[in-house]
KELO-270253 format. One record per residue (C-alpha): residue in one letter; x, y, z. Coordinates in steps of 0.5 Angstrom, whole numbers, plus 500, padded with zeros to 3 digits. Layout:
% KELO-270253
aXYZ ...
% end
This chain:
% KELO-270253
x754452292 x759457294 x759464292 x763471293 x759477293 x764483292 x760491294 x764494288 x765501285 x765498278 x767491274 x767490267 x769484263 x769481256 x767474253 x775472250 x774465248 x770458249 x771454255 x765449254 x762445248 x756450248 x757455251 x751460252 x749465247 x753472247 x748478249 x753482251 x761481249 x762487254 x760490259 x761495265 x757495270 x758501275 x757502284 x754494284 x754487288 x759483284 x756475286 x762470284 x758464284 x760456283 x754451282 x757444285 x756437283 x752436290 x747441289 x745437282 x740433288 x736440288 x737445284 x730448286 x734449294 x740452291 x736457287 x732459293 x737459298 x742463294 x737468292 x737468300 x743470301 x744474295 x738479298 x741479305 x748481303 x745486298 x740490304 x746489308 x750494303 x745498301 x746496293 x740495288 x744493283 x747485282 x752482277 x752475277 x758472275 x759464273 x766463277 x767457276 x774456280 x771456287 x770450288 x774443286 x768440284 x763444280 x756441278 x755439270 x754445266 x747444264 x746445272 x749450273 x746454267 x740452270 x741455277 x745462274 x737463269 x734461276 x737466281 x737471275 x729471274 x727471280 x732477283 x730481277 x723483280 x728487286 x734488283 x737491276 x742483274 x747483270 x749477267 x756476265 x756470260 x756462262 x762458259 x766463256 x774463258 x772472260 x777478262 x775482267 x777488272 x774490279 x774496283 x772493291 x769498296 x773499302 x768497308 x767492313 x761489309 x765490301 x768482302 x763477304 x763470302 x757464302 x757457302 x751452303 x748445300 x742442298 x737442305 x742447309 x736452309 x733447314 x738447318 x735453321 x741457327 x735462330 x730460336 x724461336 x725467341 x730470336 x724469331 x719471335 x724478338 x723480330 x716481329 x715484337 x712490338 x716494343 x713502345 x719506347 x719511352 x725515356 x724515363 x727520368 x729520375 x723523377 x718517375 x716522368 x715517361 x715521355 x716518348 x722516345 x720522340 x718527343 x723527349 x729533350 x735530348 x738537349 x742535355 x742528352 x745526346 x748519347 x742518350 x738520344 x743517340 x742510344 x735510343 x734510336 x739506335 x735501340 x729503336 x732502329 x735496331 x740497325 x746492328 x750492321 x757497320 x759500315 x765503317 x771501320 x770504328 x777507331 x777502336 x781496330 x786501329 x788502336 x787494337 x792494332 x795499333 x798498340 x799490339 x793488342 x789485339 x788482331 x783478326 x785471325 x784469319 x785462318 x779461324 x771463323 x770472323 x769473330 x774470333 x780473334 x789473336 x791477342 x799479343 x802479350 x799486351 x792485349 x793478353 x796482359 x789486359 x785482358 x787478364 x787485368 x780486366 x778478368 x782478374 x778484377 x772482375 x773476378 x775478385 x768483385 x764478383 x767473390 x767478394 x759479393 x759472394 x759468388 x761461388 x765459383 x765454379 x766450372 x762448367 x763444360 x763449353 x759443349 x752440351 x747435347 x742439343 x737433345 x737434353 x730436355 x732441359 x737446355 x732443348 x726448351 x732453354 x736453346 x729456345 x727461349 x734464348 x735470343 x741468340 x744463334 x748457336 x755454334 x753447332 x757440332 x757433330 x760427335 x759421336 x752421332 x750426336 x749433336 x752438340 x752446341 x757450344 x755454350 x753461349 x753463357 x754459363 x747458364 x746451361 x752448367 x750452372 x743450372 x745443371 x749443378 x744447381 x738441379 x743436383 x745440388 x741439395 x739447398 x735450402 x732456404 x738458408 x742458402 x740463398 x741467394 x746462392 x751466387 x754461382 x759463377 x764462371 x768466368 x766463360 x773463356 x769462352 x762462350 x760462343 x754464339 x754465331 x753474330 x751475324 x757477319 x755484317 x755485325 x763482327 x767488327 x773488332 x773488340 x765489339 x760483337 x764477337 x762470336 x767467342 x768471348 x770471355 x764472359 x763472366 x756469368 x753470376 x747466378 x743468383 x737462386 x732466390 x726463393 x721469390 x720475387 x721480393 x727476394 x729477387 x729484387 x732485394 x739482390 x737485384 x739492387 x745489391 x747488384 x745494381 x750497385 x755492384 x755492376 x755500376 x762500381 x765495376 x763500371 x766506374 x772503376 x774499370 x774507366 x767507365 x763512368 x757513368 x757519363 x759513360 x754508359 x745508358 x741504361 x735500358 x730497361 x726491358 x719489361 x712487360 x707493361 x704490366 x710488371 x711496370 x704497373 x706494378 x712495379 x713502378 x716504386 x721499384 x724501378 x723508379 x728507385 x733504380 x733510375 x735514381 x740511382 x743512375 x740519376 x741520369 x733519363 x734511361 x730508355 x725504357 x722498353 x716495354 x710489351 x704487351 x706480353 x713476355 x716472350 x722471354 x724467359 x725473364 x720479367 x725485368 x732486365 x737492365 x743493361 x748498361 x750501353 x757504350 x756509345 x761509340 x763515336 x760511329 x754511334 x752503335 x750501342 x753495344 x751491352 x755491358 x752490364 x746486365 x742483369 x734479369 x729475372 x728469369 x722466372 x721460368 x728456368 x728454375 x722450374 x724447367 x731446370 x727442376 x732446380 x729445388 x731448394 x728446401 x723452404 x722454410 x715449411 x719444408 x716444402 x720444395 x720449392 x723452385 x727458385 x728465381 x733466377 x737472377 x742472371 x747477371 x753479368 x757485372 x762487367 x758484360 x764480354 x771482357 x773484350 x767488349 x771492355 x776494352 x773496346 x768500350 x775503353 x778504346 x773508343 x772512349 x780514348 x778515340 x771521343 x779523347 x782524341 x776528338 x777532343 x784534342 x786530348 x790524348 x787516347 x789513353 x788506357 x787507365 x794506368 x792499372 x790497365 x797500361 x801494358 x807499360 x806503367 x814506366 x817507360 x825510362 x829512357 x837513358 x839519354 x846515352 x849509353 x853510358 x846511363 x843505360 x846502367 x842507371 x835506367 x835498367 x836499376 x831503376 x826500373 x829494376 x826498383 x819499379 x819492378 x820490385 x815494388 x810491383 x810497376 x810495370 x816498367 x820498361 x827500358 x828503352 x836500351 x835502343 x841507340 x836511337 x835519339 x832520346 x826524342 x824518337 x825514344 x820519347 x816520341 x815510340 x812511348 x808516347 x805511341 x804506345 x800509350 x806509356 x802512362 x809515364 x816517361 x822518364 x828521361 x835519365 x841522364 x847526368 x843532371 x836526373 x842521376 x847526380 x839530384 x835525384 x829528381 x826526375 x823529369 x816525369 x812526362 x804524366 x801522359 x795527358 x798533361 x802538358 x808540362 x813535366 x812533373 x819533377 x818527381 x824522386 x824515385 x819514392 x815520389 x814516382 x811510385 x807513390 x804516384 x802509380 x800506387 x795512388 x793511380 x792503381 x789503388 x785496389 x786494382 x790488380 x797486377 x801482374 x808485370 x810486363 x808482357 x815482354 x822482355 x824489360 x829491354 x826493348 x832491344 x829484345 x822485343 x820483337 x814486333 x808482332 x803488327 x809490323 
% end
């Protein structure tokens, strides 16, 4: 079956003609149903094996998309034209009278009519969530993606509390948030555990906006395109990440992005992890795509011959990409994506206490990641997720991180463990639509080593398993940039002006000439910049110097310089600092200084594009 399902304002439709030999009785020639969820829906020659399956899994899906909305009212709509090779239509009626009976003791259906040639007009909803689409076969719902630690997580029982700096729990609904609102905002997110969007967050239009990132639609939702400049600070993010992570100590290496479902090791593992996989046939065997870089890391470590004297032992990938299958409701932009660019360290350690000693040290590590990447601490709550008992006996420790933060985490704790670790943290972004979405993380695995057979030679020569640390300094590239997005979106809120960090700005320098008979003086000084590693560009256009001045400010150029007679013949130049009001008068050595300073310890690489903004061309018109 395939089936489209269309959130609407209203539809109506009118039966005009015959399209079969017998077509059903007419109940309602015409009819307009208004604020509904219209489900075209074309029954196909395979699901003629199964009816019964098809009846029940499209009711699954036709409920699960009518939560999702919000909507209790259901038009189903015969469409035959959806698919090439449509059931017979005793068949389809069957299914259409099937779907129809059972939804109607939750939903007020409507049913246009069966084997009618009809005219009909439409008024789609204008949400993320309006336009969504189904396609399955008889059996499909066996092929279940969830594992069973998803399925689990679902009927879990979680006791929420807030936990300050000085060791007090309170419960998540009788804490002050006063001096906290994102904190509150957090927690109730958490608690609610309501992922789904219902709007489009400002983070897609600057995405867009700036030529960063897009939608590519001809691949599956959550996968995205990136233009030169989305591409450029990507790159910068990755490369950052990657020179922290190897100063700690990470070893890095490379692993593949597919692995056989039916290894023993990562059979049992797929279980014990809480996210749904991307599947795949080859060879008559099944693959799954890797949704982190456990899975090749740990197989490395199982061969690998190591000692006590070798751990921790930090091993690392930066994923491009992993994989996992998020629910379409979820998939909004830059913030849950299906492939994504993931840096993954491992940590071996011989035992608990070593185990938090380096979770410290990476504490401290994902925080400075954070912090110089653009997000502060004011930016970010902190969760942490653990059984009641490793919190008993554990207190001092945790305790110890919370003051560190020195800010009221959320603390999530259960009777027993499910998952494979003892203790995670993460670190969250609240955007302005109020979602909270993972950055940083780290755990203690306790199961893996052993399930790995993963051994290290100890001290009384013995073989050991290690503990596992797994954490993520930076959590998913792209979500960094939707978290620096939207803080430019909470800036604009404020009446201040959105704006990346310079080190991450697609143009540092924007110089414009007044005329053109200063676009000589403009390209030698951005060839100056150039040569002391800034990312300057030239606006040779034969456009106003205001509009010119106006463009960069649209593009978020960190700095503009206007050249004209007065800047060439002094020396000094009039600097336009995005985010400040007046002007700053700068020489040449100056305005460098002031980029280094700004850009200090972090990476570069130059421009995207062709200096000249004549030869650019334009990829989101």
């Amino acid at each position: 079956m395939k089936l489209l399902a269309l959130h609407s304002d209203f539809i109506e439709f009118e039966a005009k003609k015959k399209a079969i030999k017998q077509p059903e009785e007419l109940k309602n020639k015409k009819e307009k149903v208004e604020n509904c969820l219209v489900v075209f829906l074309s029954v196909e020659e395979r699901d003629e094996a199964n009816p019964k399956d098809i009846i029940k899994q499209a009711i699954g899906h036709v409920k699960d998309i009518a939560d999702q909305v919000k909507e209790k009212t259901i038009v189903l709509y015969p469409y035959v034209h959806l698919t090439n090779t449509p059931s017979k239509p005793d068949t389809a009626l069957q299914v259409l009278d099937g779907m129809e009976k059972e939804l109607k003791n939750d939903y007020a259906v409507h049913r246009s009519p069966f084997g009618w040639y009809k005219s009909f007009n439409i008024s789609v909803k204008g949400h993320p969530l309006a336009e969504l689409s189904r396609e399955f076969g008889p059996g499909d719902a066996k092929k279940d993606d969830e594992t069973d630690s998803l399925k689990k997580e679902r009927k879990l029982t979680s006791y929420w509390h807030i936990l300050t700096p000085e060791g007090e729990l309170h419960e998540v609904d009788k804490f002050d948030y006063s001096n906290h609102p994102k904190l509150k905002k957090f927690a109730f997110y958490e608690k609610d555990k309501k992922r789904a969007v219902d709007q489009e967050p400002p983070h897609v239009k600057f995405m867009r906006k700036l030529e960063l990132v897009d939608y590519e639609p001809a691949s599956d939702g959550g996968n995205m395109r990136y233009y030169p400049k989305g591409r450029l600070v990507k790159k910068l993010i990755e490369e950052y990440v990657n020179k922290r992570v190897i100063e700690y100590g990470g070893v890095e290496v490379e692993t593949p992005i597919m692995y056989d479902m039916n290894h023993p090791s990562l059979s049992k593992y797929l279980q014990r992890f809480p996210a749904r996989q991307y599947q795949i046939d080859s060879d008559k065997r099944k693959f799954f795509l890797r949704f982190a870089a456990c899975f090749g890391q740990f197989l490395i470590a199982h061969d690998a011959t190591i000692s006590y004297k070798d751990l921790p032992l930090k091993l690392y990938e930066m994923t491009r990409y992993s994989f996992r299958r998020e629910q379409s409701g979820e998939l909004t932009g830059l913030r849950r994506l299906r492939a994504f660019t993931m840096p993954d360290c491992h940590a071996l350690v011989a035992d608990i206490n070593q185990a938090m000693d380096e979770f410290k040290i990476r504490f401290d590590l994902c925080l400075s990641v954070l912090n110089n990447m653009g997000l502060g601490d004011e930016d970010v709550e902190m969760a942490l997720r653990t059984t009641k008992d490793f919190f008993e006996k554990n207190k001092d420790f945790i305790f110890g991180l919370v003051k560190k933060l020195n800010k009221p985490i959320l603390l999530e704790m259960w009777d027993e463990r499910i998952f494979y670790f003892i203790l995670k943290y993460e670190f969250n972004f609240v955007d302005t639509l109020d979602k909270a979405s993972a950055l940083s993380t780290d755990q203690i695995d306790i199961e893996n080593g052993e399930r790995y057979d993963m051994k290290f030679t100890d001290k009384d020569s013995k073989q050991k398993h290690p503990l596992v640390l797994h954490c993520s300094p930076s959590g998913a590239i792209e979500r960094v940039m939707y978290a620096l997005l939207e803080k430019a979106a909470f800036d604009q809120k404020a009446g201040k002006v959105g704006k990346l960090p310079m080190w991450l700005s697609p143009v540092q320098v924007r110089v414009i000439p007044v005329s053109e008979s200063f676009t000589q003086d403009a390209n030698q000084l951005v060839d100056e910049l150039k040569k002391n590693s800034i990312r300057a560009d030239l606006d040779d256009r034969t456009l106003h110097v205001g509009k010119k001045i106006r463009e960069a400010e649209r593009e978020w150029a960190s700095l503009i310089v206007v050249i004209g007679e007065k800047e060439k013949a002094s020396g000094k130049l009039p600097v336009r600092i995005r985010g400040q009001k007046d002007l700053v008068e700068m020489d040449v050595k100056s305005l460098m200084d002031h980029v280094k300073k700004e850009t200090k310890d972090m990476p570069f690489y130059p421009l995207a594009l062709p200096k000249e903004l004549s030869r650019r061309p334009i990829f989101v018109g």
